[in-house]
C-alpha positions as CSV (number, residue, x, y, z in Angstrom):
1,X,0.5,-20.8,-1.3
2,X,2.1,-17.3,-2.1
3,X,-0.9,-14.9,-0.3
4,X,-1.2,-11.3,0.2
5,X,-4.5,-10.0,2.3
6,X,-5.0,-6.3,3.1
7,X,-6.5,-4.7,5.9
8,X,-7.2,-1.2,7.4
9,X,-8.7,0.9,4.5
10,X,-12.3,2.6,5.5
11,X,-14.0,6.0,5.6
12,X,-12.0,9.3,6.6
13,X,-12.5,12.5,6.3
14,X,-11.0,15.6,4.1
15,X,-6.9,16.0,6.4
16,X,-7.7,12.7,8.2
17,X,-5.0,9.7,8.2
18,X,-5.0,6.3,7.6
19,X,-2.8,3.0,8.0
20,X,-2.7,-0.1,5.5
21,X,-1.2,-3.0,6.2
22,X,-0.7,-6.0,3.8
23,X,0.2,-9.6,5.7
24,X,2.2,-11.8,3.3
25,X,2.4,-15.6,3.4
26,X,3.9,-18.3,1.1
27,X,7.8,-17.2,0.3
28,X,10.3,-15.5,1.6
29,X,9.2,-12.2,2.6
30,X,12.6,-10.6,3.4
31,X,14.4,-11.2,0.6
32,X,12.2,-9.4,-1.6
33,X,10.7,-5.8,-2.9
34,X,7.3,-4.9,-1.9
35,X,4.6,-2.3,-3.4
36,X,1.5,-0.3,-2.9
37,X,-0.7,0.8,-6.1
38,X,-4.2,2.3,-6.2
39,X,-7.0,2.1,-8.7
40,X,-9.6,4.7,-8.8
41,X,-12.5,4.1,-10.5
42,X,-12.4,4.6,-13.7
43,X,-8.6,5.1,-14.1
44,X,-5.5,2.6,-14.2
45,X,-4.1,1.2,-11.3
46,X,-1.4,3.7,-10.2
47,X,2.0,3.2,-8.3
48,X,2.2,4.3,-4.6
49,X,4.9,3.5,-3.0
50,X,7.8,0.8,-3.0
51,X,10.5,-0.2,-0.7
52,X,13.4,-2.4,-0.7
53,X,14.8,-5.2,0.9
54,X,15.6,-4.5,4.8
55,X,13.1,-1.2,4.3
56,X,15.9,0.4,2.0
57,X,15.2,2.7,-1.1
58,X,11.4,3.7,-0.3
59,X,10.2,5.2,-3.4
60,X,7.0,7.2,-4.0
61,X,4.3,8.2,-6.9
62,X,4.5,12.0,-7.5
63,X,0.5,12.5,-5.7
64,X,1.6,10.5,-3.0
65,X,5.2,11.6,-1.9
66,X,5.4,13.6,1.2
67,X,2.2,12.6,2.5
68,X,2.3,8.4,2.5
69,X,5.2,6.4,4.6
70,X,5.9,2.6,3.1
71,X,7.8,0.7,5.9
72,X,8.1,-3.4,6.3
73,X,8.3,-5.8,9.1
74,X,10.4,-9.0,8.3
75,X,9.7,-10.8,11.4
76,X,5.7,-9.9,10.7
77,X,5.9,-10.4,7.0
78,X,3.9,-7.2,6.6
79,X,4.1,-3.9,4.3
80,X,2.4,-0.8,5.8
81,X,1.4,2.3,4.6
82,X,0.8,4.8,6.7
83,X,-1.2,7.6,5.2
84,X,-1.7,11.5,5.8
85,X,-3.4,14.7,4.9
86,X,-5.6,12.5,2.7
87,X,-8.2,14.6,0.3
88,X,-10.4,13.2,-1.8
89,X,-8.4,12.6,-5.4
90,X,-6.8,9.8,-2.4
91,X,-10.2,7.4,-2.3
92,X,-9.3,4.1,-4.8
93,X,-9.0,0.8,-3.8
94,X,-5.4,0.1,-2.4
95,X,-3.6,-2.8,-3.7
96,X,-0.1,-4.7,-2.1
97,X,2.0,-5.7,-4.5
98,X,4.6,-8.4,-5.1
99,X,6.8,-7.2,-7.5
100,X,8.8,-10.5,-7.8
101,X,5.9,-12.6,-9.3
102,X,3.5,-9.4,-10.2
103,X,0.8,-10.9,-7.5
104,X,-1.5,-9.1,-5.9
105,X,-4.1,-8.7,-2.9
106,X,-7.6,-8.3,-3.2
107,X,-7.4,-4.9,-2.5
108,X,-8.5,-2.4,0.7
109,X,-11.2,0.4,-0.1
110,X,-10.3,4.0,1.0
111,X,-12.8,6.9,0.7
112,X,-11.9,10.5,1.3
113,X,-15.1,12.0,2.3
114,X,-16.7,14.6,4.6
């Protein structure tokens, strides 16, 4: 069964930081693209951050770039995010993405909030 499950999003204030990691199961993890988006209420779900097989290629959304690091493990099958100087327009739900069949996680909360 193809799975991705997210962990690590939670409550941070205004300039705080904050790691995502997504664990995948079910295929073969190294041979494939990976992805972060975000949905904030009320808006579409926006991209984040992508990176390619063996970590090449990272790519980032315009709000993010500069601020959020994508990386991967092969030998842990996980995705990470690590984010920084996070402000409030940053609080969605955080979603890992597998590009190859569009599947996703169930999602990580992340509030920016003093």
């Amino acid at each position: 069964q193809v799975q991705l499950v997210e962990s690590g999003g939670g409550l941070v204030q205004p300039g705080g930081s904050l790691r995502l990691s997504c664990v995948a199961s079910g295929f073969s993890f190294s041979w494939y693209r990976m992805a972060w988006y975000r949905q904030s209420q009320g808006k579409e779900r926006e991209f984040v951050a992508g990176i390619d097989i063996g970590g090449g290629s990272p790519t980032y959304g315009n709000s993010v770039s500069g601020r959020f690091t994508i990386s991967r493990d092969d030998a842990k099958n996980t995705v990470d995010l690590q984010m920084t100087s996070l402000n409030p327009d940053d609080t969605a739900v955080y979603y890992c993405n597998f590009p190859h069949l569009s599947l996703w996680g169930q999602g990580t909360q992340v509030i920016v909030s003093s």
